[in-house]
C-alpha atoms as a printed R data frame, in Angstrom:
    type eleno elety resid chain resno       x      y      z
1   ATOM     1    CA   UNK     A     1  -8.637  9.558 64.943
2   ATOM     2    CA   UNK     A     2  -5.600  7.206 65.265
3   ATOM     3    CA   UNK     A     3  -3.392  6.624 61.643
4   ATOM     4    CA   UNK     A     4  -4.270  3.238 61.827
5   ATOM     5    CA   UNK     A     5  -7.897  3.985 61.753
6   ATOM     6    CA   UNK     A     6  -7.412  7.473 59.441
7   ATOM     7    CA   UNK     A     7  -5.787  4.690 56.863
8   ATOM     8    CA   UNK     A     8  -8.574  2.446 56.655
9   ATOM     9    CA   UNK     A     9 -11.633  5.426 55.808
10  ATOM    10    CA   UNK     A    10  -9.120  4.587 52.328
11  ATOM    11    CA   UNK     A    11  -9.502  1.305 52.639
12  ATOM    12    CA   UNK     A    12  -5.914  1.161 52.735
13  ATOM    13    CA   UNK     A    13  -3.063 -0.336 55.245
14  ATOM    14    CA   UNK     A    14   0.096  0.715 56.616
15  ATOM    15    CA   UNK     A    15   3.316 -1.546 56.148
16  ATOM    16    CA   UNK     A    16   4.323 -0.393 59.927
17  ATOM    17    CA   UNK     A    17   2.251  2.588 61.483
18  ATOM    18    CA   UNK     A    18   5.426  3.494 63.231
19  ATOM    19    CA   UNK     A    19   7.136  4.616 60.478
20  ATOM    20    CA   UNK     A    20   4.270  4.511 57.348
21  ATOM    21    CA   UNK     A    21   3.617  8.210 55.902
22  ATOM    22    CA   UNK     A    22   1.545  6.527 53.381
23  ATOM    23    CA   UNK     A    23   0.009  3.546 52.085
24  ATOM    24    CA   UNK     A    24  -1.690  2.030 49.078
25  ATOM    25    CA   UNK     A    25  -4.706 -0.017 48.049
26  ATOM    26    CA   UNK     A    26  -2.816 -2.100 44.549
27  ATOM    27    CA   UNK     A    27  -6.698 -3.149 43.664
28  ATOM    28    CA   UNK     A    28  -8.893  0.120 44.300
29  ATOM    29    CA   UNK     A    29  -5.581  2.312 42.884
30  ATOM    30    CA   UNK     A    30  -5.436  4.736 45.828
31  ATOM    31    CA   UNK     A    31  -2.663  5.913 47.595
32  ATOM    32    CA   UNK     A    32  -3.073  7.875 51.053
33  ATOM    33    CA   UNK     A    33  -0.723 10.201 52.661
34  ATOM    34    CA   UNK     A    34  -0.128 11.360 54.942
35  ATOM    35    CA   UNK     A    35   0.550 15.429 55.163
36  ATOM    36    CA   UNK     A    36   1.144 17.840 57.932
37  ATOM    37    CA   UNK     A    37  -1.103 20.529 58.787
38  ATOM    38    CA   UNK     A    38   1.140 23.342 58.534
39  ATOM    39    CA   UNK     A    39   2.693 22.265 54.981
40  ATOM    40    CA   UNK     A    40  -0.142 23.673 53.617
41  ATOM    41    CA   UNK     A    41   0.302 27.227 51.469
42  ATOM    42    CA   UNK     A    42  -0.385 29.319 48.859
43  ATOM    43    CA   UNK     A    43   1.619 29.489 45.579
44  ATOM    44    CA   UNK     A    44   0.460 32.013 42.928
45  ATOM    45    CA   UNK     A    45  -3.328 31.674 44.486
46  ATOM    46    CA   UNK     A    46  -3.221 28.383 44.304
47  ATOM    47    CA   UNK     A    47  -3.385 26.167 47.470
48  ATOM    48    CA   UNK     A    48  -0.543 23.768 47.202
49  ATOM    49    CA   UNK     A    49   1.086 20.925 50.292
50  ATOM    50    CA   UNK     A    50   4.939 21.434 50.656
51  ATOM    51    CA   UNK     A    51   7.119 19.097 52.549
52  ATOM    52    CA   UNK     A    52  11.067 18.533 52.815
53  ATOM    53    CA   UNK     A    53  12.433 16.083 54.386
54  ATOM    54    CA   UNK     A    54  16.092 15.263 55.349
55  ATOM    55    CA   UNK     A    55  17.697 14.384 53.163
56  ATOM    56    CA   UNK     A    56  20.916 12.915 55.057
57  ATOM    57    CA   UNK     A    57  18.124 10.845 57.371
58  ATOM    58    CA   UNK     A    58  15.690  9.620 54.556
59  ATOM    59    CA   UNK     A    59  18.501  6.845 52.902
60  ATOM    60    CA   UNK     A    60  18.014  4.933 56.653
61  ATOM    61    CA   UNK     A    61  13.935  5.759 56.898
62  ATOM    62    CA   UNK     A    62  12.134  2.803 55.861
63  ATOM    63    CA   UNK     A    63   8.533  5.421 55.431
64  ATOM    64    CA   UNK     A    64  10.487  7.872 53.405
65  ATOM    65    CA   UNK     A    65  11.619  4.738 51.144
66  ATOM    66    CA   UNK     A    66   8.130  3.272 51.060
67  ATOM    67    CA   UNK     A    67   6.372  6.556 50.363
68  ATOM    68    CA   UNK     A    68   8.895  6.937 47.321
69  ATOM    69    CA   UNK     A    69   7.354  3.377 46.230
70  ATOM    70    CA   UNK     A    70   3.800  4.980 46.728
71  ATOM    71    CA   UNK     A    71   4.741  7.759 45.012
72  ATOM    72    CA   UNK     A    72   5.890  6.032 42.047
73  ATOM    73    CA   UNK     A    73   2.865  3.918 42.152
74  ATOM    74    CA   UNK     A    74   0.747  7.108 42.186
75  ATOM    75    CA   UNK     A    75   2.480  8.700 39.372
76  ATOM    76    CA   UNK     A    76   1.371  5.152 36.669
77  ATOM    77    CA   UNK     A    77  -1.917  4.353 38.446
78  ATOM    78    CA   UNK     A    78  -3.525  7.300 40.064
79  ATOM    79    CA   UNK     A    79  -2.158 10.209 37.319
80  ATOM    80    CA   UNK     A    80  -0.080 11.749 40.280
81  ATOM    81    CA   UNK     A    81  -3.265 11.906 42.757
82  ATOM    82    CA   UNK     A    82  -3.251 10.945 46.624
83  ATOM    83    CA   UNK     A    83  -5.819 10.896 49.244
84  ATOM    84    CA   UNK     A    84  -4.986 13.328 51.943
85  ATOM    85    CA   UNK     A    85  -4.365 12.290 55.743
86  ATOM    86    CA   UNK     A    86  -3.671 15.646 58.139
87  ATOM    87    CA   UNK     A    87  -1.448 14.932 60.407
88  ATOM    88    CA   UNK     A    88  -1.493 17.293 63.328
89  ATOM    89    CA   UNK     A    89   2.252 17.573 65.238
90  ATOM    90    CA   UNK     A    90   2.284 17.746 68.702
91  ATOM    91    CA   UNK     A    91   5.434 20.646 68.122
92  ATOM    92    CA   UNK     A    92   5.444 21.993 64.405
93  ATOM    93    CA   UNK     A    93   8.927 23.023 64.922
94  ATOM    94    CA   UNK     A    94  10.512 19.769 66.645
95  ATOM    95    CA   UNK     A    95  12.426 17.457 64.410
96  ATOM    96    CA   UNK     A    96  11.727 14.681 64.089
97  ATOM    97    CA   UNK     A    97   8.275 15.436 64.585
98  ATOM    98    CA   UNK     A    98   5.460 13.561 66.711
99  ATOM    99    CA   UNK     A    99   2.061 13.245 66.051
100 ATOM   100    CA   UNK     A   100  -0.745 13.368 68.678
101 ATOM   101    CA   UNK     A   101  -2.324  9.958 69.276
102 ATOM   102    CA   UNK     A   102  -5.649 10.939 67.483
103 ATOM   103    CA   UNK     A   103  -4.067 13.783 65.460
104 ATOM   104    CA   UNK     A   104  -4.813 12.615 62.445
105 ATOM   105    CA   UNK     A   105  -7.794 13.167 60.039
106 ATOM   106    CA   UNK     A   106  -8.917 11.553 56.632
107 ATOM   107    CA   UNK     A   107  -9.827 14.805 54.229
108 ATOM   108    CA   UNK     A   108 -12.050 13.101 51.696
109 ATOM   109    CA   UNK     A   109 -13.260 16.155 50.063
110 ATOM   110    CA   UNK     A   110  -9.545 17.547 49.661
111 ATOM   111    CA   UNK     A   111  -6.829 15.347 47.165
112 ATOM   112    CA   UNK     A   112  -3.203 16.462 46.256
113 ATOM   113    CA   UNK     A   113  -1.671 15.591 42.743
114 ATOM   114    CA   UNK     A   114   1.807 15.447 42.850
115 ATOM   115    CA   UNK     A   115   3.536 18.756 40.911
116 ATOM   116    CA   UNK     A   116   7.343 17.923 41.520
117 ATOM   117    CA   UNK     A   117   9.506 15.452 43.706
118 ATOM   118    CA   UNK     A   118  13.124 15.440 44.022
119 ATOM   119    CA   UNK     A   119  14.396 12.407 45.620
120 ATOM   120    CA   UNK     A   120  17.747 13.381 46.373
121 ATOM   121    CA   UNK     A   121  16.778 16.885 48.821
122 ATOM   122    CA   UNK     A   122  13.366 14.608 49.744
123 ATOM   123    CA   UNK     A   123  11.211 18.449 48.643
124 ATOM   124    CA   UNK     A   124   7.746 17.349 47.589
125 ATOM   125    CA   UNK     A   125   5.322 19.567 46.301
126 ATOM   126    CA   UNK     A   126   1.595 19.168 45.442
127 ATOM   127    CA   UNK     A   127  -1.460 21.049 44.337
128 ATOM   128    CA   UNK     A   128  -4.589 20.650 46.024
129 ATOM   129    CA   UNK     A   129  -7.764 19.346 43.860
């Protein structure tokens, strides 16, 4: 499925799908994101979503300062909860990654609630509900 497409089973829109990681619906209060496949792990037996990114890049990255507006808006409207977008990368280990052109896939049955996020090293993590 394209992100463009994967956004709307939320019935929610990307700002840019260029550069949009996630994207909110202000009237249903939902917030997708969008997560890669392999940030997915186990803490303590519990599955959790880890992601990290640059932190000397993400001042200049338009997504990574609209997904910290989505996840402020998650945190007051949506108790920390996000729908869950997997993203599958084309090369896990390139940076900056790419996505395939239909690698992405809504997981309704699968939501993260935000545990901890540290703005200033851009290190999310969240537990899967």
């Amino acid at each position: 499925m394209r992100h463009r497409d994967a956004f709307a089973f939320y019935n929610t829109k990307a700002t840019n799908i260029q550069w949009s990681w996630s994207a909110i619906n202000e009237r249903e209060k939902c917030v997708a994101l969008t997560a890669w496949q392999d940030g997915f792990t186990n803490v303590d037996g519990k599955p959790m979503y880890h992601m990290v990114h640059n932190p000397r890049r993400s001042n200049r990255n338009l997504g990574y300062r609209e997904l910290l507006k989505h996840i402020a808006f998650a945190r007051e409207h949506c108790a920390g909860v996000f729908h869950v977008i997997l993203a599958i990368a084309v090369d896990p280990k390139a940076y900056p990654r790419k996505s395939k052109r239909s690698g992405f896939e809504p997981k309704p049955g699968m939501k993260l609630k935000l545990v901890s996020f540290d703005e200033i090293n851009g290190e999310m993590w969240a537990e899967v509900v």
